[in-house]
C-alpha positions as CSV (number, residue, x, y, z in Angstrom):
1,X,-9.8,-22.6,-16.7
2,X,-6.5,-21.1,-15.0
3,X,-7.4,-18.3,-13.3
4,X,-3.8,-16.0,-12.6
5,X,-3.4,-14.2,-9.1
6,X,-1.9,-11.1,-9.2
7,X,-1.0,-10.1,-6.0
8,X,-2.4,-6.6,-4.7
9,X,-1.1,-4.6,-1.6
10,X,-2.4,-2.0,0.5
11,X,-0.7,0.7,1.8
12,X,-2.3,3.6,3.9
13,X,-1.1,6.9,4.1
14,X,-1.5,9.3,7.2
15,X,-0.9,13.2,6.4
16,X,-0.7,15.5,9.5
17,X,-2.8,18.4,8.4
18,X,-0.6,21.2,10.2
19,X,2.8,19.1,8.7
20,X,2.2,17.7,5.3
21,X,6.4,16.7,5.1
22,X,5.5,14.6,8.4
23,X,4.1,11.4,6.1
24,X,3.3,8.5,7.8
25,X,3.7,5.0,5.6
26,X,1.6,1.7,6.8
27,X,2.1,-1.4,4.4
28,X,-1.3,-3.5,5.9
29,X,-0.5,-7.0,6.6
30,X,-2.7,-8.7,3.4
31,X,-2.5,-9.4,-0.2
32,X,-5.5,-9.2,-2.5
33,X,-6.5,-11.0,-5.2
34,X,-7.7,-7.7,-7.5
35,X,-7.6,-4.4,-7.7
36,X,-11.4,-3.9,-6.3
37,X,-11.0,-5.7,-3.8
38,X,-7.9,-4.0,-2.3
39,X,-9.6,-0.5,-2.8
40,X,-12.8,-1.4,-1.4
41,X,-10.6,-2.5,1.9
42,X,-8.1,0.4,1.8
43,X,-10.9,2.8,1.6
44,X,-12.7,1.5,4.9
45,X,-9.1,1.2,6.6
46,X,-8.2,4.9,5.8
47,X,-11.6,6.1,6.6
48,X,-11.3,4.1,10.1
49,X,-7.7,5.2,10.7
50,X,-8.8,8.9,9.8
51,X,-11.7,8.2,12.4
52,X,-9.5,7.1,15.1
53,X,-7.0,9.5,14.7
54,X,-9.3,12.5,14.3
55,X,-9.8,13.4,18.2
56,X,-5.5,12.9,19.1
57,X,-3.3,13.8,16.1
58,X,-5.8,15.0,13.3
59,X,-3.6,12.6,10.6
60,X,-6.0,12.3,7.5
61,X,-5.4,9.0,5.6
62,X,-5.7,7.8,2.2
63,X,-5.1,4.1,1.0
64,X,-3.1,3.1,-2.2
65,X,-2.8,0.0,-3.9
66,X,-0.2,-1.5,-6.2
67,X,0.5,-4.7,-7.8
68,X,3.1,-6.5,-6.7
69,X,5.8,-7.4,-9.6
70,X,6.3,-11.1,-10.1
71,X,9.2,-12.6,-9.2
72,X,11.1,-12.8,-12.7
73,X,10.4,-8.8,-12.7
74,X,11.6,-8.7,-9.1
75,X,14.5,-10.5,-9.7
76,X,15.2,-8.3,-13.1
77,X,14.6,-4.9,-10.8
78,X,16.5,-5.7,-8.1
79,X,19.6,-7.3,-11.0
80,X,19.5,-3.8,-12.1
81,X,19.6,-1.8,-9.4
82,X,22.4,-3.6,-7.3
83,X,24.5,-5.0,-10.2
84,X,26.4,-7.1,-7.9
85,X,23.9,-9.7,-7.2
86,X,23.9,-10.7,-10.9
């Protein structure tokens, strides 16, 4: 039985609470192999972020996952948004 990886990534998300514009972006340096997994990580990275953060800056952070296209839907995206690398 083939068993397909689809790759997952994690990216946390610090908000200041007194500057919700100020939006700080953190892709973490890991793939997952599902869905689960990457949210059950991403929730105890945010939550230890959040923790850490609490005491200096007061940044609250949530984690988002997304699934990473493959590379013929890459290579499709990227052909139609820069038309010149066709």
């Amino acid at each position: 039985m083939l068993i397909e990886f689809i790759p997952v990534m994690l990216f946390l998300i610090g908000i200041h609470p007194d500057r919700p514009g100020d939006v700080e972006l953190v892709r973490h340096a890991a793939l997952y192999a599902s869905m689960e997994d990457c949210e059950a990580d991403g929730a105890k990275l945010a939550a230890q972020r959040t923790e850490t953060q609490s005491e200096s800056s007061g940044v609250q952070y949530t984690a988002r996952c997304i699934v990473f296209p493959d590379r013929e839907e890459y290579s499709e995206l990227l052909k139609r948004t820069h038309p010149a690398l066709k």
